[in-house]
ROSE-4610 file (N, C-alpha, C; in Angstrom, 1 decimal, always signed):
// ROSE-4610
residu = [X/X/X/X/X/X/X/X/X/X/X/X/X/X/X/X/X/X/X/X/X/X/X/X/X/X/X/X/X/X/X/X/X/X/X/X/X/X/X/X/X/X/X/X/X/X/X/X/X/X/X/X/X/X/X/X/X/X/X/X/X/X/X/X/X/X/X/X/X/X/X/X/X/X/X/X/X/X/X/X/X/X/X/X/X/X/X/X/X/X/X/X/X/X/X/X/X/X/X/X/X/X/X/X/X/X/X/X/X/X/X/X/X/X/X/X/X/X/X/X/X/X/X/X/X/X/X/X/X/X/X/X/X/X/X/X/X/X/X/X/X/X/X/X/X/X/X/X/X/X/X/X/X/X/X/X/X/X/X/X/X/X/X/X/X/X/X/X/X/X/X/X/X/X/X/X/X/X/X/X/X/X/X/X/X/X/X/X/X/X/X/X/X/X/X/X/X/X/X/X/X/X/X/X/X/X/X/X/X/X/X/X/X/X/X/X/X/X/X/X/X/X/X/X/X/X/X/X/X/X/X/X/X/X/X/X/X/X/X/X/X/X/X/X/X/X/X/X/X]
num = [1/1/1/2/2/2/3/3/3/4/4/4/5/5/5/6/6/6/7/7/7/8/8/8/9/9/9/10/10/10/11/11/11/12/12/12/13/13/13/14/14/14/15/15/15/16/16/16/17/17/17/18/18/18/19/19/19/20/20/20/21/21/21/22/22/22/23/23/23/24/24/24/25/25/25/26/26/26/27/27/27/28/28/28/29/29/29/30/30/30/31/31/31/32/32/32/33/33/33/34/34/34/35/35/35/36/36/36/37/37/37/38/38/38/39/39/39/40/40/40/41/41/41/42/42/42/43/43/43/44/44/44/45/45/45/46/46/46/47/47/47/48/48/48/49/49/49/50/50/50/51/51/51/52/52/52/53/53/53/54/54/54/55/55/55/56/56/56/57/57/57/58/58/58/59/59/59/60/60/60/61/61/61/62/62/62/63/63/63/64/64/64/65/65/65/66/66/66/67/67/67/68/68/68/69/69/69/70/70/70/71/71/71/72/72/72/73/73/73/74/74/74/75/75/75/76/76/76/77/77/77/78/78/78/79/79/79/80/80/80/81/81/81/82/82/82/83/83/83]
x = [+4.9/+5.3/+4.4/+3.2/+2.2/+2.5/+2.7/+2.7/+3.9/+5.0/+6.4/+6.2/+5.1/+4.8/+4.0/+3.0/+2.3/+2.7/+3.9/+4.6/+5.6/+5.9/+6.9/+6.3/+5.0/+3.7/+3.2/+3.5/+2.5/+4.0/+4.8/+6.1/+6.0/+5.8/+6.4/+5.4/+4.3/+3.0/+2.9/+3.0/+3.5/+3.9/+3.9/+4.2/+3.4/+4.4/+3.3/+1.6/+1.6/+0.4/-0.1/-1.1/-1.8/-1.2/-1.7/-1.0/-1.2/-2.5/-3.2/-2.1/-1.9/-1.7/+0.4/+0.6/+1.8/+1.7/+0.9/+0.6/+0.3/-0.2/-0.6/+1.0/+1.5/+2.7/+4.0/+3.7/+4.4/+3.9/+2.8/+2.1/+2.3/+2.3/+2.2/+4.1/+5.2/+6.4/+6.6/+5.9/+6.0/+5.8/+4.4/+3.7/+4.6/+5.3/+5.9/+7.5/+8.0/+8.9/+8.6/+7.7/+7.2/+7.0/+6.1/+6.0/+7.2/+7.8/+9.2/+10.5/+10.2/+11.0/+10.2/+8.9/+8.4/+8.6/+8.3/+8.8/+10.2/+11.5/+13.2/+12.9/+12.3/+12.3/+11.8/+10.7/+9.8/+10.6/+11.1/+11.7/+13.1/+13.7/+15.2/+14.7/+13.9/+13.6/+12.9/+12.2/+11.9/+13.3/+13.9/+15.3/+15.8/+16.5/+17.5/+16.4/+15.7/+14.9/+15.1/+14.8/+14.4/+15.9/+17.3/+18.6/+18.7/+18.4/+19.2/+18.1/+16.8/+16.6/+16.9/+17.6/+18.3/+19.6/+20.1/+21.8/+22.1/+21.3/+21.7/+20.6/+21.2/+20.4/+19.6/+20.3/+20.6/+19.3/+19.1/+18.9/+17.3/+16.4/+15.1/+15.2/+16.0/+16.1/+16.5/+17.7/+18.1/+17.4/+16.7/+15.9/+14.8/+14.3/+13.1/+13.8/+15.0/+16.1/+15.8/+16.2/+16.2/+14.7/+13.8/+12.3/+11.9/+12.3/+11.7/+12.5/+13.5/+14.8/+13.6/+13.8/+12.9/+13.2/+14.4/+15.1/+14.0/+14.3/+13.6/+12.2/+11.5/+10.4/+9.7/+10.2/+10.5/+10.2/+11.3/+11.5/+10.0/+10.1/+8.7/+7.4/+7.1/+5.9/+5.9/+7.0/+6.6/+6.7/+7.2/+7.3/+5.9/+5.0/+3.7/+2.9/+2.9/+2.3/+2.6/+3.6/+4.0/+3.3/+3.5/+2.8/+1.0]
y = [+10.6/+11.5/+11.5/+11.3/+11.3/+10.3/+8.7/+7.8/+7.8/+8.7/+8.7/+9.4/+10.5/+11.9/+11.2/+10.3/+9.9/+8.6/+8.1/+6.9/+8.1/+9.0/+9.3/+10.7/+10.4/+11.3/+10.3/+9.2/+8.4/+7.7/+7.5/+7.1/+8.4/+9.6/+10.6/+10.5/+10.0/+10.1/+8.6/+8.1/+6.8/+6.8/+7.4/+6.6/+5.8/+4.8/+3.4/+3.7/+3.7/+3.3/+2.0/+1.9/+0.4/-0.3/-2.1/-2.4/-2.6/-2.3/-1.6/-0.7/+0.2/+1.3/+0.8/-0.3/-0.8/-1.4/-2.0/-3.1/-2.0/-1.4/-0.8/+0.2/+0.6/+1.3/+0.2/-1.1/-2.3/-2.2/-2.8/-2.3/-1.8/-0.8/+0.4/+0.9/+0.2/+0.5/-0.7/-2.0/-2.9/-2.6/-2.0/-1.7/-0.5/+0.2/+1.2/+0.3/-0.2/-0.8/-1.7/-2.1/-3.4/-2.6/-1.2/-0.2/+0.2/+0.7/+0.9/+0.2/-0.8/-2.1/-3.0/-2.5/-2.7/-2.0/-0.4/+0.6/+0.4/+0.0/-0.1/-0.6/-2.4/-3.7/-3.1/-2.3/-2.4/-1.2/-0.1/+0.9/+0.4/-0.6/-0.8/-1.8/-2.8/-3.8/-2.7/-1.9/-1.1/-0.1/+0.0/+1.1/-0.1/-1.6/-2.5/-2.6/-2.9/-3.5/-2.4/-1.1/-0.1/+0.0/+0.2/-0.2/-1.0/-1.9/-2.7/-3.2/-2.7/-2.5/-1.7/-0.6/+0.5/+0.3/-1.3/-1.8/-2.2/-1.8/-2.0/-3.6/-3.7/-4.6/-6.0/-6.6/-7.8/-6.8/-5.7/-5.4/-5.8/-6.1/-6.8/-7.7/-9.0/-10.6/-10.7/-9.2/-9.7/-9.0/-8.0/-7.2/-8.1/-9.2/-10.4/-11.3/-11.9/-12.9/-12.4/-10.6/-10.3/-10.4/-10.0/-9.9/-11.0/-12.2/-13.7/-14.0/-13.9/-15.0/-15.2/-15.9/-17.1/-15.9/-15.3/-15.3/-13.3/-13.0/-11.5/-11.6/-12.7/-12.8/-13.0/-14.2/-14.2/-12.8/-11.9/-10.9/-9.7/-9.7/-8.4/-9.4/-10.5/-11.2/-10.9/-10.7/-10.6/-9.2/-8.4/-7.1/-6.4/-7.1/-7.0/-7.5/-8.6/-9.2/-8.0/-7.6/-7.2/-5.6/-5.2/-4.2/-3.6]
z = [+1.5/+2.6/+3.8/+3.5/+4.8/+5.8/+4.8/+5.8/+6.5/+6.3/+7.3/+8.3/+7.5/+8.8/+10.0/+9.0/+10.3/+11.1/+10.5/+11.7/+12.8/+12.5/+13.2/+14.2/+14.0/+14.8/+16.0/+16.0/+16.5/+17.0/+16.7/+17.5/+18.4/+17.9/+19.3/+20.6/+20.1/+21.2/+21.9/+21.9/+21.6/+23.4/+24.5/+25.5/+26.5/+26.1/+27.2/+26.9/+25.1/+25.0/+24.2/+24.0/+23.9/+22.9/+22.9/+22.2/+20.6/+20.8/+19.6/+18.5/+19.5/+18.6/+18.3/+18.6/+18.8/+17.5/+17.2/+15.9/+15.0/+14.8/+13.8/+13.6/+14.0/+13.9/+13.0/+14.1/+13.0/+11.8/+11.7/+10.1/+9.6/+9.6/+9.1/+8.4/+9.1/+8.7/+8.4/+7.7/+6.9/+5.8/+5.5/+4.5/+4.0/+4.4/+3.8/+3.0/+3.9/+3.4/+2.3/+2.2/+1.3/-0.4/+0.2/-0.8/-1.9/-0.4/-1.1/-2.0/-1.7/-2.0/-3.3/-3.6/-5.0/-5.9/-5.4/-6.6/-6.7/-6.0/-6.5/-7.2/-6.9/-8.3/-9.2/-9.3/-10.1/-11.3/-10.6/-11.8/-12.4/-11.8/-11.5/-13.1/-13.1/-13.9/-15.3/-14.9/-16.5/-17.0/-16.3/-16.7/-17.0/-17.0/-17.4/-18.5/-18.7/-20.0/-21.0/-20.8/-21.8/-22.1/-21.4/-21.5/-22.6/-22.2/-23.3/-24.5/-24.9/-26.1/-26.9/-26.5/-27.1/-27.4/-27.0/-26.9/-28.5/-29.7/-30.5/-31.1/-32.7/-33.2/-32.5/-31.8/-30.8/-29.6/-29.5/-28.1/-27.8/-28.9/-28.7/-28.0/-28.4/-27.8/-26.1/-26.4/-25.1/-24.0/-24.5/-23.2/-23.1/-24.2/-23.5/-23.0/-23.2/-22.6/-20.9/-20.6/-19.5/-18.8/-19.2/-18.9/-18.6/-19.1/-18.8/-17.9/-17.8/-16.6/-15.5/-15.2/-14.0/-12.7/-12.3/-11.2/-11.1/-12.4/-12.6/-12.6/-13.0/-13.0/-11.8/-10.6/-9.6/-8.7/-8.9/-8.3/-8.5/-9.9/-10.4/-9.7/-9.7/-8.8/-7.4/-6.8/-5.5/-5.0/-5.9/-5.8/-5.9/-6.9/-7.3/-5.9/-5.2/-4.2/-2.9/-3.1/-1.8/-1.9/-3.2/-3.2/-2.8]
């Protein structure tokens, strides 16, 4: 919550000032986004996993079937990087 308060503090003061303080505002709503967009992957991938080991006898293999896929793994790595 701080870092929204403080992008949208510094957008309001923000006239015709340096370019400094221009980049750092980019930054700063990258890094938020980047944040944000690891915790989706990141909870979205422990709620399908914990899902479907509860899917019954079968639901061990296939929540590791899901956990390994190249494409999910893929995804939790750069969610992790970006974070």
């Amino acid at each position: 919550n701080l870092s929204i308060k403080q992008m949208f503090l510094l957008e309001k003061s923000f006239q015709g000032g340096s370019v400094v303080a221009y980049v750092g505002f980019v930054l700063m709503t990258i890094v938020f986004i980047l944040n944000l967009a690891a915790v989706v992957i990141l909870i979205q991938q422990l709620f399908m996993t914990y899902r479907l080991l509860t899917a019954g006898p079968t639901g061990f293999e296939i929540a590791k079937s899901y956990y390994l896929n190249p494409n999910i793994v893929t995804m939790r790595n750069a969610a992790v990087k970006g974070f």
